[in-house]
TIKOLVO-934008 format. One record per atom (N, C-alpha, C): residue number from 1; residue in three letters; atom name; x, y, z. Coordinates in Angstrom, 1 decimal. Layout:
<pts>
PT keti zase voti     xx     yy     zz
PT  NUM  Ala   CA      X      Y      Z
...
</pts>
This chain:
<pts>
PT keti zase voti     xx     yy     zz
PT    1  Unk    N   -9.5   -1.2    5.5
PT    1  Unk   CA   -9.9   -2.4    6.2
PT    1  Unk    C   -9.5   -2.3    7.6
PT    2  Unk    N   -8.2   -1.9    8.0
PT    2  Unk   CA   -7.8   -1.7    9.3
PT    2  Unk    C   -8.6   -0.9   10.4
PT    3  Unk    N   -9.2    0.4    9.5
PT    3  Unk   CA  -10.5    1.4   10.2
PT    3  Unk    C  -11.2    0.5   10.4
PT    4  Unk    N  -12.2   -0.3    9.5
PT    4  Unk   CA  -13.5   -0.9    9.7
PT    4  Unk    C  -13.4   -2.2   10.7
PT    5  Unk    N  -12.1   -2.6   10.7
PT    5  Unk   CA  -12.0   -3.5   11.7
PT    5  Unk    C  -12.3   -3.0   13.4
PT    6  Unk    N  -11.3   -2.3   13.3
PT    6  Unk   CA  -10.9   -1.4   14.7
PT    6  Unk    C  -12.1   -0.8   15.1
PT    7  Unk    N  -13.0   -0.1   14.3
PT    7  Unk   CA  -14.4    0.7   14.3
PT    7  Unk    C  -15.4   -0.1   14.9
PT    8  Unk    N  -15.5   -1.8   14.4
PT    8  Unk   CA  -16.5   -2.3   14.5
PT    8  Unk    C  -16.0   -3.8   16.0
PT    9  Unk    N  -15.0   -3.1   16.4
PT    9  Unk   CA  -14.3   -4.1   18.0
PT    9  Unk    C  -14.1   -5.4   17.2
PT   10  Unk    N  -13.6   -5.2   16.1
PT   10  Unk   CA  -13.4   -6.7   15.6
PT   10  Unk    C  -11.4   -6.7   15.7
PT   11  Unk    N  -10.6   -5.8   16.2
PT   11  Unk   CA   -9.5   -5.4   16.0
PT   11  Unk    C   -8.8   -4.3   17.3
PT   12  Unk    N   -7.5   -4.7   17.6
PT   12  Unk   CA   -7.1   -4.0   18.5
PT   12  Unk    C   -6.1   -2.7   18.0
PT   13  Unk    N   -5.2   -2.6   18.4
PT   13  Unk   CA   -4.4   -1.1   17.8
PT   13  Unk    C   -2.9   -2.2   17.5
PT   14  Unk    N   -2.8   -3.2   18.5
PT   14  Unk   CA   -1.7   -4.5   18.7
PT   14  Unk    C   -1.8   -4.9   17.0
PT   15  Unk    N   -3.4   -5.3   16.9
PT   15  Unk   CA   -3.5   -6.5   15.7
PT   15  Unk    C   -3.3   -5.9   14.4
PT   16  Unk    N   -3.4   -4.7   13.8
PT   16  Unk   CA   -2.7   -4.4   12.3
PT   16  Unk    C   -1.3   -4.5   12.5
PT   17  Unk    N   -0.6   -6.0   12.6
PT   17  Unk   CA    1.0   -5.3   12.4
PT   17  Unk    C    1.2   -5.2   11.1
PT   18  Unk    N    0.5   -6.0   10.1
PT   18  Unk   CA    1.3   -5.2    8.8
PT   18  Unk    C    0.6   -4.8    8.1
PT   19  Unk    N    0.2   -3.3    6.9
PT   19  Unk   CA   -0.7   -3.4    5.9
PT   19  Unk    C    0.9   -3.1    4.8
PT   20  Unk    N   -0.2   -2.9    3.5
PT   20  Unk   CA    0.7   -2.8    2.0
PT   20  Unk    C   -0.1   -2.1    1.4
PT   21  Unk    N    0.7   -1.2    0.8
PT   21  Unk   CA    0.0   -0.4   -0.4
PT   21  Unk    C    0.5   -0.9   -2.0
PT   22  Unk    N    0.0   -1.1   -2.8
PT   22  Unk   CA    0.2   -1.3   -4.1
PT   22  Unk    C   -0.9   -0.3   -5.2
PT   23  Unk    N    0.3    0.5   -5.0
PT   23  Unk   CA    0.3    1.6   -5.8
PT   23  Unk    C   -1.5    2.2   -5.6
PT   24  Unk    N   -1.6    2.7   -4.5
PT   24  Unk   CA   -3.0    3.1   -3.8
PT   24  Unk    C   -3.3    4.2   -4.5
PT   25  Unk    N   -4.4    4.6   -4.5
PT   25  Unk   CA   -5.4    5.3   -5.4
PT   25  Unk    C   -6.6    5.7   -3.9
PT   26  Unk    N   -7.0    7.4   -4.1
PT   26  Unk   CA   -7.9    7.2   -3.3
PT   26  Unk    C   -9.0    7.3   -4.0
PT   27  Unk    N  -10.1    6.8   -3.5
PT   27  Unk   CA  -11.4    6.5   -4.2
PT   27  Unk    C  -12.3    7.9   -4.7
PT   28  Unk    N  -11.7    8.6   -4.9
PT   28  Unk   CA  -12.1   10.2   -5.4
PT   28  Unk    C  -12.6   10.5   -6.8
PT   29  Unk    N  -14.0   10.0   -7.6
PT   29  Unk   CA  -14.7    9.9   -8.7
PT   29  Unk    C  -14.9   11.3   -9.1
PT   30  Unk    N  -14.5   12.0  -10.3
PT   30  Unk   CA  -13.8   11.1  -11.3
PT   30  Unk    C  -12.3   10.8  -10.9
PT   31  Unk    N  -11.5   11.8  -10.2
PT   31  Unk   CA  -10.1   11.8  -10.3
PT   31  Unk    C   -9.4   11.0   -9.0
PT   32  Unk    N   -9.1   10.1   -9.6
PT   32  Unk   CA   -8.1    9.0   -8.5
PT   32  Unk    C   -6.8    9.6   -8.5
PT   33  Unk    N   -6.8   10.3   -6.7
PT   33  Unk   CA   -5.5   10.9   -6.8
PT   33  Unk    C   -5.1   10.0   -5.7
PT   34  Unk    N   -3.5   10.2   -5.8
PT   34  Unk   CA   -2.6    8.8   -5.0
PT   34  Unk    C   -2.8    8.9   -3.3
PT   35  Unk    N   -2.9    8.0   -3.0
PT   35  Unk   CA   -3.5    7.7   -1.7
PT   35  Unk    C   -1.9    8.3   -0.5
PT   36  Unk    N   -2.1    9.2    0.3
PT   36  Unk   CA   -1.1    9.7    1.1
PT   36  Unk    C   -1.3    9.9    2.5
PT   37  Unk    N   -2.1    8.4    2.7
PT   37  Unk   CA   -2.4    8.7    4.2
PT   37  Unk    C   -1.8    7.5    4.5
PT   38  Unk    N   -1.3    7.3    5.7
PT   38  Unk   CA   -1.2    5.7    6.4
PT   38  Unk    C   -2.4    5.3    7.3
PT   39  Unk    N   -2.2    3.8    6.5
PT   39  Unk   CA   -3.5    3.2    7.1
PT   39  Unk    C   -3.7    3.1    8.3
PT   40  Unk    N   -4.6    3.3    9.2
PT   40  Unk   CA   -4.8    3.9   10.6
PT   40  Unk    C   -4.6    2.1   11.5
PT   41  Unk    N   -3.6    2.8   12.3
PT   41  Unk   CA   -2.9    2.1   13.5
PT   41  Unk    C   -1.5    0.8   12.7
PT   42  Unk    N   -1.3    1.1   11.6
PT   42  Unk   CA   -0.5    0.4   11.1
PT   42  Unk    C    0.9    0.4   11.5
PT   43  Unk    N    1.2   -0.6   12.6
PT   43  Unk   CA    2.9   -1.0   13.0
PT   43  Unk    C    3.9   -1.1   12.1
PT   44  Unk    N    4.0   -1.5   10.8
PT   44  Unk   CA    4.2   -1.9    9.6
PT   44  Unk    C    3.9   -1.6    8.3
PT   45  Unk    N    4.9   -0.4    7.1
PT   45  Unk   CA    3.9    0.1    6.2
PT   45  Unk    C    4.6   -0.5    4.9
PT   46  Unk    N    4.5   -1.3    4.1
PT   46  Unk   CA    5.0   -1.5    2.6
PT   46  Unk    C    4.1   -0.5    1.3
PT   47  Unk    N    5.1   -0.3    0.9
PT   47  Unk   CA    4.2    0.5    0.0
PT   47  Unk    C    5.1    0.4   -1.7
PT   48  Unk    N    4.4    0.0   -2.4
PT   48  Unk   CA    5.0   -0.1   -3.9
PT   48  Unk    C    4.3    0.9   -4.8
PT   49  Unk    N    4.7    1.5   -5.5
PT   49  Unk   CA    3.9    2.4   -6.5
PT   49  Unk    C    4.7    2.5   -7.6
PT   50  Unk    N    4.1    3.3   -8.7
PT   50  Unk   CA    4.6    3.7   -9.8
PT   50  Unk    C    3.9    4.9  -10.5
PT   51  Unk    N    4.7    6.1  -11.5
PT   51  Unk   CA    4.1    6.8  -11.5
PT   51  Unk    C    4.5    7.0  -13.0
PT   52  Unk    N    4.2    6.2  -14.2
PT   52  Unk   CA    4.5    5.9  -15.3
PT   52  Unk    C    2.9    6.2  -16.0
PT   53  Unk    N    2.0    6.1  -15.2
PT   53  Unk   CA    0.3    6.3  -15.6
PT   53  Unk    C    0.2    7.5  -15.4
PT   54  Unk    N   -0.2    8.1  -16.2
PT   54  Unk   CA   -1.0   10.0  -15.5
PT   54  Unk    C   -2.1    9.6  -14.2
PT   55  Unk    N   -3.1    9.3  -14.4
PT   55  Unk   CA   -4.0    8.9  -13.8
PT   55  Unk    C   -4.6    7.2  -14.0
PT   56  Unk    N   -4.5    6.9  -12.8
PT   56  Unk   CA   -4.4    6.6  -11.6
PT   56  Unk    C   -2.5    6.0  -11.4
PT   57  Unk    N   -2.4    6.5  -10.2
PT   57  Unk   CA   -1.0    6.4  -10.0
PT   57  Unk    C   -0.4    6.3   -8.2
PT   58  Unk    N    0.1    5.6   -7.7
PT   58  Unk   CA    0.6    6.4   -6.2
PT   58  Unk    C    1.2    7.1   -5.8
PT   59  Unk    N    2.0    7.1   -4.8
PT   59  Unk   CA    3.2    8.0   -4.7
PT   59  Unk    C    3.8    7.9   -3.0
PT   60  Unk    N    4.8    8.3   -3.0
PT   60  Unk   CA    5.6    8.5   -1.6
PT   60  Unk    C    4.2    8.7   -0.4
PT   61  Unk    N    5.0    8.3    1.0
PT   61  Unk   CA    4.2    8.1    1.7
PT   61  Unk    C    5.3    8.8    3.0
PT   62  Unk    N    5.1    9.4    3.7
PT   62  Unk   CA    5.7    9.5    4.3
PT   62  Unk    C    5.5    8.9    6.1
PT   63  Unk    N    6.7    8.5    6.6
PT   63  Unk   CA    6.9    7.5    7.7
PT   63  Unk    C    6.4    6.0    7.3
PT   64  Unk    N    7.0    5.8    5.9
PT   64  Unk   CA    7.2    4.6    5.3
PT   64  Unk    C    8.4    3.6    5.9
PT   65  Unk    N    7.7    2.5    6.4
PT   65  Unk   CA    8.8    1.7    6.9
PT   65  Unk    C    9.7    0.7    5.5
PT   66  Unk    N    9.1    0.4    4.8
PT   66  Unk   CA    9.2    0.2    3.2
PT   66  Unk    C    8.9    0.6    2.3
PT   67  Unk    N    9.9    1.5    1.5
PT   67  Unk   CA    9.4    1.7    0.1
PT   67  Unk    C    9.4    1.5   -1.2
PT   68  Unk    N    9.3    1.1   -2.5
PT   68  Unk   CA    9.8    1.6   -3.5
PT   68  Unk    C    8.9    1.9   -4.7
PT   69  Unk    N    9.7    3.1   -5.6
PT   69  Unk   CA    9.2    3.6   -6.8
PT   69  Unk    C    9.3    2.7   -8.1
PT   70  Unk    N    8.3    1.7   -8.2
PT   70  Unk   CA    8.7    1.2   -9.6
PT   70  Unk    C    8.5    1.7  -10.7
PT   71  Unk    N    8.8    2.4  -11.0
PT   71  Unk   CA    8.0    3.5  -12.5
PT   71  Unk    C    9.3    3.1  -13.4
PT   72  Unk    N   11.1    2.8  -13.1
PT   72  Unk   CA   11.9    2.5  -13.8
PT   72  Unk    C   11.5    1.1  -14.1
PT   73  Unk    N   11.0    0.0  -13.5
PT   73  Unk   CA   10.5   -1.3  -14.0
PT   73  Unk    C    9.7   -1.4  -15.4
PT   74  Unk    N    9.2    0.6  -15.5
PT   74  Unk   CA    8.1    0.4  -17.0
PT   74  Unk    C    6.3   -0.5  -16.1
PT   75  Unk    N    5.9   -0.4  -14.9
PT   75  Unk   CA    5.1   -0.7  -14.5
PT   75  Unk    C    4.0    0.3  -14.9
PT   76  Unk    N    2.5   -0.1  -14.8
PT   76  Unk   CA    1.7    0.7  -14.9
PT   76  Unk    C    0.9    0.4  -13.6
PT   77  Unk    N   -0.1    1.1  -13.5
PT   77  Unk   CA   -1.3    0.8  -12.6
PT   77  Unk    C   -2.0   -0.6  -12.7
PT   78  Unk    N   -2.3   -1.0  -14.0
PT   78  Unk   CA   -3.1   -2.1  -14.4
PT   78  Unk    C   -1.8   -3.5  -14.4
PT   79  Unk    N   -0.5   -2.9  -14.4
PT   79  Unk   CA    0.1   -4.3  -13.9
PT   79  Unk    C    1.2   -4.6  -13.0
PT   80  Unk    N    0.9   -3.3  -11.7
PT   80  Unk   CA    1.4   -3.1  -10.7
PT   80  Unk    C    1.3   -4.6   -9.6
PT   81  Unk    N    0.4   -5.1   -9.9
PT   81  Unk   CA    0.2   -5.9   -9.3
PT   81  Unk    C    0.5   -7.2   -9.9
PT   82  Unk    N    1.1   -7.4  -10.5
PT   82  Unk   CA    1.4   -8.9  -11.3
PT   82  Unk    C    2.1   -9.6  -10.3
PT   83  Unk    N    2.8  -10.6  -10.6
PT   83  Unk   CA    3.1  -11.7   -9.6
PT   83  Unk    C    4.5  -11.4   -8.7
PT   84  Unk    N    5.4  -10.8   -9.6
PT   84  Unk   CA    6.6  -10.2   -9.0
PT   84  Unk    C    6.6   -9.5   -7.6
PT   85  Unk    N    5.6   -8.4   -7.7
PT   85  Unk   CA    5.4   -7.5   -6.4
PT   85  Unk    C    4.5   -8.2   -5.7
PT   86  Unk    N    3.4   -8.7   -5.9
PT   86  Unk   CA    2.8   -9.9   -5.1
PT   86  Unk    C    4.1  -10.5   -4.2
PT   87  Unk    N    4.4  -11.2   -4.8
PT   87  Unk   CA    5.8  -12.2   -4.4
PT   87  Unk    C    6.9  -10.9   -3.5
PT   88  Unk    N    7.2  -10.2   -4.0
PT   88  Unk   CA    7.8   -9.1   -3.2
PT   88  Unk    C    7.3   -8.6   -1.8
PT   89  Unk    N    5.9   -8.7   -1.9
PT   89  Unk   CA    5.2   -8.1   -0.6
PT   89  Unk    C    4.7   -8.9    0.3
PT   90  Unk    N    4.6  -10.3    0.0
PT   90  Unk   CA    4.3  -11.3    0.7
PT   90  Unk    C    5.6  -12.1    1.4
PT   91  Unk    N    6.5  -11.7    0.8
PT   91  Unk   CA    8.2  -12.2    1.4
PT   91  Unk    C    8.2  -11.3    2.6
PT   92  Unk    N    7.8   -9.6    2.4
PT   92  Unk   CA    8.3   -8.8    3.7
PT   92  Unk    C    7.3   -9.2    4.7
PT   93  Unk    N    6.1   -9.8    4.3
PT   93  Unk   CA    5.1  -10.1    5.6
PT   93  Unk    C    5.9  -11.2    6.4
PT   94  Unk    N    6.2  -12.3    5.2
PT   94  Unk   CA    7.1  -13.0    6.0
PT   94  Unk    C    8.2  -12.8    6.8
PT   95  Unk    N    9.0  -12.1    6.7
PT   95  Unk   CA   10.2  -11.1    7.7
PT   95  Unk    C    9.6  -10.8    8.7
PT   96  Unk    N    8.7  -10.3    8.6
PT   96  Unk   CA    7.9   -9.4   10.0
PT   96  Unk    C    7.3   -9.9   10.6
PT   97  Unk    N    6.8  -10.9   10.2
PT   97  Unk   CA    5.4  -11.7   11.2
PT   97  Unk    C    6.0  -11.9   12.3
PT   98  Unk    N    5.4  -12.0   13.5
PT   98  Unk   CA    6.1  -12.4   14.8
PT   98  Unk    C    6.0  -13.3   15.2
</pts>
């Protein structure tokens, strides 16, 4: 989203201060392999994953300003996102917002 913003002058290099990854996947049919790029111009990087699923799964990111591996939580891909880490990632936006 941060590309397609920035691409289309709807965004500056200032305005992504924060993205999040939850347990990212790149869109690579058939095989979703874990997403290891940062999102372009991002001041701010959260990133939650877990690697308890064979496929689809995330993983380490490197020049992560926030990380963690939930795979000891027993998380999968399909409930990586439940309300806890929602709640988890919306608290750090809160910290950071300026």
């Amino acid at each position: 989203m941060a590309k397609y913003l920035l691409d289309n002058g709807l965004a500056t290099e200032n305005t992504v201060v924060y993205t999040a990854y939850t347990d990212a996947v790149k869109n690579t049919f058939p095989w979703f392999t874990p997403e290891t790029r940062r999102p372009p111009y991002s001041n701010y990087l959260t990133n939650r994953y877990q690697t308890n699923t064979f496929i689809p799964h995330g993983t380490s990111i490197s020049d992560t300003e926030d990380e963690s591996d939930l795979t000891n939580l027993g998380l999968t891909h399909r409930t990586i996102d439940d309300d806890n880490v929602k709640d988890n990632i919306t608290s750090h936006i809160l910290l950071y917002s300026p």
